[in-house]
C-alpha positions in Angstrom: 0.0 0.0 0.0 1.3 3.7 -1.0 -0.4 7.0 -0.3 2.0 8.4 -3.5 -1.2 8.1 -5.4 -2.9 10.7 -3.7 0.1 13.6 -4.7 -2.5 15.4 -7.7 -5.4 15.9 -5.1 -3.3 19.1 -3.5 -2.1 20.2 -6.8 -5.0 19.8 -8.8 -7.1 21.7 -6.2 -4.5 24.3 -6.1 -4.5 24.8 -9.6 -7.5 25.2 -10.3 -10.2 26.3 -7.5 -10.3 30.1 -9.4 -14.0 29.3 -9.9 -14.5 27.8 -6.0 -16.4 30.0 -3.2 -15.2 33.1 -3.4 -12.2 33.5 -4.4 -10.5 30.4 -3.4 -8.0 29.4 -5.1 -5.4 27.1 -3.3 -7.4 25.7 -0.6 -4.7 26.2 1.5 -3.2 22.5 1.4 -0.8 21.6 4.3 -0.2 18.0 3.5 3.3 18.6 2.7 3.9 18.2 5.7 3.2 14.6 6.1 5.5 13.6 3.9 8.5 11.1 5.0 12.3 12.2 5.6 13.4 15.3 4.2 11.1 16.6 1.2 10.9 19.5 -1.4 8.2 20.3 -3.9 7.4 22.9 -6.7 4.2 22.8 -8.2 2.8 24.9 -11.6 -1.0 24.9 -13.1 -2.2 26.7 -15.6 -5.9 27.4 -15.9 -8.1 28.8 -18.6 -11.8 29.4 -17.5 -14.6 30.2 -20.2 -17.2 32.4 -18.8 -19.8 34.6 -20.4 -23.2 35.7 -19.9 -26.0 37.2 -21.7 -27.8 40.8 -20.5 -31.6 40.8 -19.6 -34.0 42.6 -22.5 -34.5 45.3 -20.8 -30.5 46.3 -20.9 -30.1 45.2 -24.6 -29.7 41.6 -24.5 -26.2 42.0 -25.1 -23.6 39.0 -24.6 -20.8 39.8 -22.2 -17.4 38.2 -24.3 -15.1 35.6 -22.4 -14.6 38.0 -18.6 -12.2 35.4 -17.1 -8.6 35.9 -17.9 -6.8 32.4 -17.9 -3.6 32.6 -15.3 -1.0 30.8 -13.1 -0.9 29.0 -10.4 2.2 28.3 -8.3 3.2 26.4 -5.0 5.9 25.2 -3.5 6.9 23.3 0.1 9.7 21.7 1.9 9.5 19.4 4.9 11.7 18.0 7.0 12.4 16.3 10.5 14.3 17.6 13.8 13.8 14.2 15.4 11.3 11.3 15.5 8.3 12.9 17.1 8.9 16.8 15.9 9.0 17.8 12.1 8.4 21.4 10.4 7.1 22.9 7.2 7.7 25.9 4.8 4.9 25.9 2.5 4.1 28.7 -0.2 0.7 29.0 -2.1 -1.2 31.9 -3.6 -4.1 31.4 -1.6 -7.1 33.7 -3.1 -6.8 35.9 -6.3 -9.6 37.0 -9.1 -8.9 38.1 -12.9 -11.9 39.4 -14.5 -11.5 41.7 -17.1 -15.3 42.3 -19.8 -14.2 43.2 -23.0 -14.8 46.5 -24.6 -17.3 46.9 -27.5 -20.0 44.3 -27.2 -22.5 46.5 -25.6 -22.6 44.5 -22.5 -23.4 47.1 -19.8 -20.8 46.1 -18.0 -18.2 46.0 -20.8 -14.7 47.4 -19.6 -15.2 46.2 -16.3 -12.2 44.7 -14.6 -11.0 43.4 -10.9 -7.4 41.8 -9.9 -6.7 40.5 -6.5 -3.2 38.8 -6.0 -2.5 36.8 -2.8 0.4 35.3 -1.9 1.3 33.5 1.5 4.3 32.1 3.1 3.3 29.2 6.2 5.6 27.9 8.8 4.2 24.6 10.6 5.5 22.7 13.2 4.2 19.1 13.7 4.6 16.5 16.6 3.5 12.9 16.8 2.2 11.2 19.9 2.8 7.4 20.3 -0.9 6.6 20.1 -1.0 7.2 15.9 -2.1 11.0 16.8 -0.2 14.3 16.0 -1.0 17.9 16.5 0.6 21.0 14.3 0.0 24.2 14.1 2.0 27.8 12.5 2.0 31.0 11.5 1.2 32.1 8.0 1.9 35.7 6.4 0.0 36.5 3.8 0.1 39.5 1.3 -2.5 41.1 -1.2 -3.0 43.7 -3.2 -6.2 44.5 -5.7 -7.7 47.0 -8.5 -10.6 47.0 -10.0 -12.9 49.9 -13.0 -16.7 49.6 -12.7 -17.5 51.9 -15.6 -21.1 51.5 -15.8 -21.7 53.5 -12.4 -22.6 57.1 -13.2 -19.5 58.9 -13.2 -17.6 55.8 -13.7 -15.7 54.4 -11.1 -11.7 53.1 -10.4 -10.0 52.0 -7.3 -6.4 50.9 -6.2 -5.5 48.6 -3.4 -1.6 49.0 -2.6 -0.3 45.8 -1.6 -0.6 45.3 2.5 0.8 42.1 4.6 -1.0 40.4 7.4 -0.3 37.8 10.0 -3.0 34.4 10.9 -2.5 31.1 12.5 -3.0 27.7 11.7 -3.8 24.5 14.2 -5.0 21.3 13.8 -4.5 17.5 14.1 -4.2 14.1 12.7 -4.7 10.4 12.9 -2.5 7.6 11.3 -2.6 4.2 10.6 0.2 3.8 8.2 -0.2 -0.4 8.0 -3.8 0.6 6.2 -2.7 3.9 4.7 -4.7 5.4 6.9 -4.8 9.4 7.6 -7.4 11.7 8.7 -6.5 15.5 9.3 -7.9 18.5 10.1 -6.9 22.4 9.8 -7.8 24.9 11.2 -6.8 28.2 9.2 -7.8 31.4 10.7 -8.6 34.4 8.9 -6.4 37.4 8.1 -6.8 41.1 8.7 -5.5 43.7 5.6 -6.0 47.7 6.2 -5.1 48.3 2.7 -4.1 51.6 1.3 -6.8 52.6 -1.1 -6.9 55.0 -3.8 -10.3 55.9 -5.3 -11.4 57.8 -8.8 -15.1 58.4 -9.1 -17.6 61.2 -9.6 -17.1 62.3 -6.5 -13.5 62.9 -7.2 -10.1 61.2 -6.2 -9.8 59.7 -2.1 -7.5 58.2 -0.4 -8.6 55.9 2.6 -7.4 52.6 4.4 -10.1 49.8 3.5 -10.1 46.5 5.7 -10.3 43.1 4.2 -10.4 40.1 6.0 -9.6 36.8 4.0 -11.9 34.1 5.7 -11.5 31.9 8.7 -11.7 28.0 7.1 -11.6 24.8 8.1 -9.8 21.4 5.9 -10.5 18.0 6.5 -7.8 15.5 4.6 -8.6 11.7 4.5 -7.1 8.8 2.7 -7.4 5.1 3.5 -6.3 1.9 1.4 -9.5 -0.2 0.4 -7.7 -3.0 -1.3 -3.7 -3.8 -2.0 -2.2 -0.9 -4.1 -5.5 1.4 -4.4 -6.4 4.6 -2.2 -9.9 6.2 -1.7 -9.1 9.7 -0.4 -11.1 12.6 -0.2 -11.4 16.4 1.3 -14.1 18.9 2.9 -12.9 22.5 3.4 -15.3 25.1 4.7 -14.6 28.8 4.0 -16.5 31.6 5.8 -17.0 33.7 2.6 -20.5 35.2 4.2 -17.9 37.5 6.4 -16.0 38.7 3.5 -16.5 42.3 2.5 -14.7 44.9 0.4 -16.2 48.2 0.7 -13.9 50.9 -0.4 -15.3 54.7 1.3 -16.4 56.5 -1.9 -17.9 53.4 -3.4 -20.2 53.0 -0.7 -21.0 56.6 -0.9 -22.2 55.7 -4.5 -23.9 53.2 -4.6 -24.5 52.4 -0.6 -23.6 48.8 -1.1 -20.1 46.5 -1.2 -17.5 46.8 -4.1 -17.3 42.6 -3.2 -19.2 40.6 -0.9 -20.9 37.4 -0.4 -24.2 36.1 1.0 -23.3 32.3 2.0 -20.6 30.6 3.6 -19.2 27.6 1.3 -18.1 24.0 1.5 -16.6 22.8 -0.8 -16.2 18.5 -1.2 -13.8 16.1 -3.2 -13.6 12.3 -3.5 -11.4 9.9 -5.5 -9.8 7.1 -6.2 -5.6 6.2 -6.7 -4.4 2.9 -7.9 -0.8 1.8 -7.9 0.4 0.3 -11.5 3.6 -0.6 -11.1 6.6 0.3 -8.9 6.8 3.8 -11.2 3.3 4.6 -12.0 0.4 5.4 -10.0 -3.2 6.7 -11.5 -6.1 9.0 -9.5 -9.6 10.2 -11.0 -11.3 11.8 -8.3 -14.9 14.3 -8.1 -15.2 17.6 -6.9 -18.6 19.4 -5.9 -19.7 22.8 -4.4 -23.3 23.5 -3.7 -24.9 26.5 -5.7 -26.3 28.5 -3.0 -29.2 31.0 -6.2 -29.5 34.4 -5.1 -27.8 36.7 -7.2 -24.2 36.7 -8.2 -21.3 39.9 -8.0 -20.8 41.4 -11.2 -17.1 41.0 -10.7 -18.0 36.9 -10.4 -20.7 35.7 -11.1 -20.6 32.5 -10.7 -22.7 29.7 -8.4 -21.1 26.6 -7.1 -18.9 23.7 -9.3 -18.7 20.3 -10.5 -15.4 19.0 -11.4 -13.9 16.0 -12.5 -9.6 15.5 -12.7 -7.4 12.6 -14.0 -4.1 12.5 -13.0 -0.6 9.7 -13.2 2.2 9.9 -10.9 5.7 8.5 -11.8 8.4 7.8 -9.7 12.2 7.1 -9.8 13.7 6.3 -6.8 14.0 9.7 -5.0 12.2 11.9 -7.6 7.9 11.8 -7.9 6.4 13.7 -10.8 2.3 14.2 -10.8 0.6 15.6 -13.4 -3.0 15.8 -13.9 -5.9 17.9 -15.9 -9.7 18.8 -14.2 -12.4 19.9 -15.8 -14.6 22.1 -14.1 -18.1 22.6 -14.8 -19.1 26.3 -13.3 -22.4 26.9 -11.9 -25.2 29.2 -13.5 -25.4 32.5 -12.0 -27.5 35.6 -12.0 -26.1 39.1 -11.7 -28.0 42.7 -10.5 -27.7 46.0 -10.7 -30.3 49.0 -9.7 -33.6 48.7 -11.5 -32.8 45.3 -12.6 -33.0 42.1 -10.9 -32.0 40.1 -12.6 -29.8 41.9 -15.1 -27.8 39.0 -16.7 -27.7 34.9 -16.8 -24.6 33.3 -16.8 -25.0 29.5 -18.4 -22.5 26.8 -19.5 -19.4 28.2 -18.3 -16.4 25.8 -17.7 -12.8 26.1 -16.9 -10.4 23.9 -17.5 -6.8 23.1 -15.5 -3.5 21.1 -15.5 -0.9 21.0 -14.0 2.3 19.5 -13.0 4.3 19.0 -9.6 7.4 17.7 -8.7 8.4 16.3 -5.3 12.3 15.2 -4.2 12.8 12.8 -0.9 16.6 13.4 0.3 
């Protein structure tokens, strides 16, 4: 029995939750860290979502274009022991992040519209085993963002820039292992962050500068695997994300329009479950599901988009010290409605998709 098959779950996930609740992205994976021995990993995905929408009558019935710009996804960890019980991790992701950008000339009313946020985090985790299979861990995790985003269609058009700002959370949890069954069960606990970021702000009502808070949200992962027959793996993940707290509400833009630039009505959980097999002593092959409930209601301009299907493939080969996954999902994103003032609804998104793949590479030494 191996867990090796399991390795494309974290990247896949990583690479390619753009469309999750949110803005998810990474998921936040810690399981580097319960890697054997000494360990290093990079990982790269590239993901190209399609999404496009259609305005109501009453707004022309215009079609919107492509507003998801297709962009990349990095990681990256190492691991390593300081003695039989106590182990550490350095684990890099790019946690959150949007790119929306409408194109220009379709009519769409919200044509020209556009919204970047970039996250990037850096987590240090400590871990320690107990002799009855159990372990706790737990870190600290900096995290930086920055974000801009134009919202032409509101009177006297609109522009804002978040200068990039760095904030501090914490991460605890625990485990259970039965490494005779390939047995692990884990769960995280990540807290949320606190940004007061720099904001400037180009409206009708002029230019402002002004500190705006965001708070990333408080989540919750829980990791299984266990071996169901020799060679083959059924592992799985539930993460919880508290996306009904998030909020961006720069000062003149509530002035405007006395509502968020960004905001969400639901918390989200978000579920996976698959299957790895073990071929050989080099090859290993997963196919696993992925789901996230569409809450209805009606969908941000800047992402409109209502829960996920997803299906991924992946193979893992390995030469003695050196593992290479690499894997493609195909993600099936959730109808959505968007609104604006005096219409409600004002567009339909339908049939929107994304597709990722991606590649890691993991060393033992």
């Amino acid at each position: 029995m191996t867990v090796k098959t399991i390795a494309i779950t974290a990247l896949l996930g990583s690479a390619c939750a753009a469309q999750a609740g949110g803005i998810d992205r990474s998921g936040q994976s810690i399981l580097a860290l319960f890697e054997s021995g000494r360990y290093a990993e990079f990982s790269l995905g590239s993901v190209s979502p399609d999404t496009s929408g259609t305005a109501v009558a009453g707004l022309g019935g215009f079609g919107s274009g492509d507003m998801t710009s297709s962009f990349l996804q990095l990681g990256a960890a190492y691991k390593a022991d300081i003695n039989d019980r106590l182990s550490y991790a350095i684990i890099y992701d790019q946690p959150f992040g949007a790119d929306v950008d409408y194109p220009t000339g379709t009519g769409y009313f919200a044509g020209g519209s556009m919204a970047e946020l970039d996250a990037h985090a850096i987590t240090g985790l400590m871990r320690y085993k107990f002799e009855n299979n159990f372990s706790v861990h737990g870190g600290i995790r900096v995290q930086s963002i920055e974000a801009t985003a134009a919202v032409p269609f509101i009177p006297g058009g609109y522009n804002v820039n978040g200068d990039r700002d760095i904030g501090v959370g914490y991460v605890i949890g625990g485990a259970y292992e039965r490494p005779d069954i390939a047995l692990r069960v884990a769960l995280t606990y990540n807290s949320g962050i606190k940004h007061d970021v720099a904001t400037s702000e180009v409206s009708g009502l002029g230019s402002n500068a002004s500190n705006t808070r965001i708070e990333t949200p408080q989540s919750v992962n829980l990791d299984f695997q266990t071996g169901i027959a020799q060679d083959t793996l059924l592992f799985g993940g539930i993460r919880w994300a508290e996306w009904s707290e998030f909020d961006i509400t720069p000062a003149d833009y509530n002035t405007i329009t006395g509502g968020s630039l960004v905001s969400y009505d639901n918390d989200v959980f978000s579920y996976s479950l698959g299957v790895g097999r073990r071929l050989n002593d080099n090859w290993s092959v997963s196919a696993s599901v992925g789901y996230e409930k569409s809450n209805g209601g009606f969908a941000s301009n800047l992402g409109p988009t209502d829960g996920a299907k997803s299906l991924a493939l992946a193979a893992i080969y390995t030469k003695d010290n050196m593992k290479i996954t690499t894997g493609i999902r195909y993600i099936n994103i959730g109808d959505a409605q968007t609104a604006i003032t005096g219409f409600a609804p004002a567009s339909n998104f339908q049939d929107n998709h994304a597709v990722a793949i991606g590649v890691k590479v993991g060393y033992t030494f």
